[in-house]
C-alpha positions as CSV (number, residue, x, y, z in Angstrom):
1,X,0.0,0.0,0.0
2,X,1.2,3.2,-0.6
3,X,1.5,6.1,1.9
4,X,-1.9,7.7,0.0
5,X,-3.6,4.3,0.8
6,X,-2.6,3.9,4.2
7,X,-3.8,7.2,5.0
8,X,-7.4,7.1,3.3
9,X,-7.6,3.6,5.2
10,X,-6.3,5.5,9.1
11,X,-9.1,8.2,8.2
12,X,-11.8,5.7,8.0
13,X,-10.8,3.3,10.5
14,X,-9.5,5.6,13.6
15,X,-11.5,8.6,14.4
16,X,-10.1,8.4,17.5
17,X,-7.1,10.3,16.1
18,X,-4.8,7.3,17.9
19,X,-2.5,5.4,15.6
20,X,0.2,2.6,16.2
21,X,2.5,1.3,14.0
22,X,3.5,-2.1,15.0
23,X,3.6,-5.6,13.5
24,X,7.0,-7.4,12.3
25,X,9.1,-4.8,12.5
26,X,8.0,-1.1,11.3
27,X,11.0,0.8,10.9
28,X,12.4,-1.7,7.9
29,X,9.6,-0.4,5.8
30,X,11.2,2.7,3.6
31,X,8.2,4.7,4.0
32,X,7.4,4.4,7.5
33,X,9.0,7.7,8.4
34,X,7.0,9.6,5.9
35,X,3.8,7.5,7.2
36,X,4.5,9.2,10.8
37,X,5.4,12.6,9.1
38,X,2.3,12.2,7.6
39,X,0.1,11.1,10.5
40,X,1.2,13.9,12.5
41,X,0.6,16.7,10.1
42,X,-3.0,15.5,10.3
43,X,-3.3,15.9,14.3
44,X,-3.3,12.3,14.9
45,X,-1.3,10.7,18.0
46,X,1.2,8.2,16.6
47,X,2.9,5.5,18.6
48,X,5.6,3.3,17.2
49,X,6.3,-0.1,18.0
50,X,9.7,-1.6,17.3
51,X,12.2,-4.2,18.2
52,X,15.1,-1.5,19.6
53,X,17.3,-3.5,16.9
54,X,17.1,-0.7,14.3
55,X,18.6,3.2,15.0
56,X,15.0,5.0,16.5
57,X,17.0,8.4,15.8
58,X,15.4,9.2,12.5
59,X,11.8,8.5,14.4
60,X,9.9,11.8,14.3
61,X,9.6,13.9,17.9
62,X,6.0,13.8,17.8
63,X,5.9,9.9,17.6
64,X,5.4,8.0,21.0
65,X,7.9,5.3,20.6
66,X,7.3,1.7,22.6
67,X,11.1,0.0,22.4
68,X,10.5,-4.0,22.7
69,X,14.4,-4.7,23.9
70,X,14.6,-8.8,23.7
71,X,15.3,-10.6,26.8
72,X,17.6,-13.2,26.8
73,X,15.1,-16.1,26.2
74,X,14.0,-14.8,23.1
75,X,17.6,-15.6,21.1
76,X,17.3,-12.0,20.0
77,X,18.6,-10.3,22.7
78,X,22.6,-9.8,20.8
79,X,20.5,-7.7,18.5
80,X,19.0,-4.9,21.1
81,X,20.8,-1.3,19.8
82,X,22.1,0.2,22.6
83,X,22.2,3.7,21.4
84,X,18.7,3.8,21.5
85,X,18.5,4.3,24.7
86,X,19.9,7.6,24.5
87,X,17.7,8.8,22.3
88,X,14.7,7.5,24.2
89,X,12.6,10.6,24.9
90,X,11.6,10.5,28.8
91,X,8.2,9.9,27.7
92,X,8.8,6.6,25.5
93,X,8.0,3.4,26.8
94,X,10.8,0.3,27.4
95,X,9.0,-3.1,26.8
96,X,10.9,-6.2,28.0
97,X,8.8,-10.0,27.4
98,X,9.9,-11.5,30.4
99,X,10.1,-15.5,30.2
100,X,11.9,-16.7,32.7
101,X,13.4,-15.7,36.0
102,X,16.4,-14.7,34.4
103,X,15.0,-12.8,32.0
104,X,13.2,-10.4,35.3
105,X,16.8,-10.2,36.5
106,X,17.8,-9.1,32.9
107,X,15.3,-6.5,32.7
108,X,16.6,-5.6,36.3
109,X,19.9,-5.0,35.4
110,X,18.7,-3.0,32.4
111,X,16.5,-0.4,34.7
112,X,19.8,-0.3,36.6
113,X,21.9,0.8,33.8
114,X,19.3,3.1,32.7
115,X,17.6,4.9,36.0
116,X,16.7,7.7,33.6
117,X,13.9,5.9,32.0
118,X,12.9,4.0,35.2
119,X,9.2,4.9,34.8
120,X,8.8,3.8,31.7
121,X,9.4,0.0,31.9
122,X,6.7,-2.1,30.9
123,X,7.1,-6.1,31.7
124,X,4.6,-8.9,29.9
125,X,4.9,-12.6,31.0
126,X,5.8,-14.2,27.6
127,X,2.3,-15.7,27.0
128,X,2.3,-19.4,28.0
129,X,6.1,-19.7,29.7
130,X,6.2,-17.4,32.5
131,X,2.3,-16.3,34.5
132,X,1.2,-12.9,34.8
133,X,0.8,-13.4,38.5
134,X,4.3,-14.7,38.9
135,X,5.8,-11.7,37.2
136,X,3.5,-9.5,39.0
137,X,4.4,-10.5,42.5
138,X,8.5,-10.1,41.4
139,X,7.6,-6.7,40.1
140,X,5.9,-6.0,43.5
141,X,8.4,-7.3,45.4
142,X,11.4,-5.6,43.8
143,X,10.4,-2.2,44.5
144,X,10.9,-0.8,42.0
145,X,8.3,1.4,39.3
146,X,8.0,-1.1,36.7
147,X,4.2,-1.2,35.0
148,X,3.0,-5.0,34.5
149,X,1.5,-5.6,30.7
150,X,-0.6,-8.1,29.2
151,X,-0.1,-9.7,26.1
152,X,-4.0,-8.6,25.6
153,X,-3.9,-10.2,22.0
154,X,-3.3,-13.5,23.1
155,X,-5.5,-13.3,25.8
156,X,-9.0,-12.1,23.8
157,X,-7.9,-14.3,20.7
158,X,-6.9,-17.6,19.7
159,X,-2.8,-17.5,20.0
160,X,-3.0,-19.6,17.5
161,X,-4.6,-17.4,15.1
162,X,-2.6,-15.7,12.2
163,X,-1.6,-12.3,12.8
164,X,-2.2,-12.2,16.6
């Protein structure tokens, strides 16, 4: 689809004036700054969802960007950019799939390194290895300000199904 296209569709479907770009991974798609450009110049809030694996630092100012950094138990986690995280703004989000224990004391280590975005973690028990309840109570009992998420798309649909 073209940038033309995308918008027409955004107009139709979000008269909410929210919009996130997310799925695979958004920033290898040439036109995805343009798209964002785009978006804002028409008043709508954009968020950005990516992998932390690509530079963010051609990411509009306006755009809200959630940064998924890999955990060790994904495979992916040689891949997470570093720099990013000085070109987080202090109101993006930090996203970390916890799936094990050692994956929480990962994500620990990574808040440590970084107490400048310690807000702005967001942990999700990866769906079916590691319970919601389980991370929640670590969460609670580290002290520290880290917000519990919810895979929500594997919760209200079939896991199994495509595209969730």
């Amino acid at each position: 689809m073209s940038v033309s296209e995308i918008l027409t569709s955004v107009r139709a479907l979000s008269p909410s004036g929210f919009v996130e770009i997310t799925g695979g991974e958004p920033l290898l798609q040439s036109n995805v700054y343009l798209l964002m450009d785009e978006l804002g110049r028409e008043g709508y809030f954009v968020m950005i969802e990516t992998s932390g694996s690509i530079s963010i630092a051609k990411v509009p100012p306006h755009v809200h960007i959630v940064m998924d950094l890999k955990a060790p138990a994904s495979g992916e986690h040689e891949k997470n950019d570093w720099n990013n995280m000085a070109v987080l703004k202090r109101t993006d989000d930090i996203k970390i799939v916890i799936a094990d224990d050692a994956d929480f004391e990962w994500a620990l280590s990574i808040l440590e390194q970084h107490p400048e975005h310690a807000d702005r973690f967001i942990l999700q028990a990866a769906f079916g290895l590691y319970s919601p309840g389980t991370l929640a109570r670590r969460i609670l009992d580290s002290g520290q300000k880290i917000r519990l998420g919810i895979q929500l798309h594997k919760v209200a649909f079939d896991p199994s199904e495509r595209g969730v």
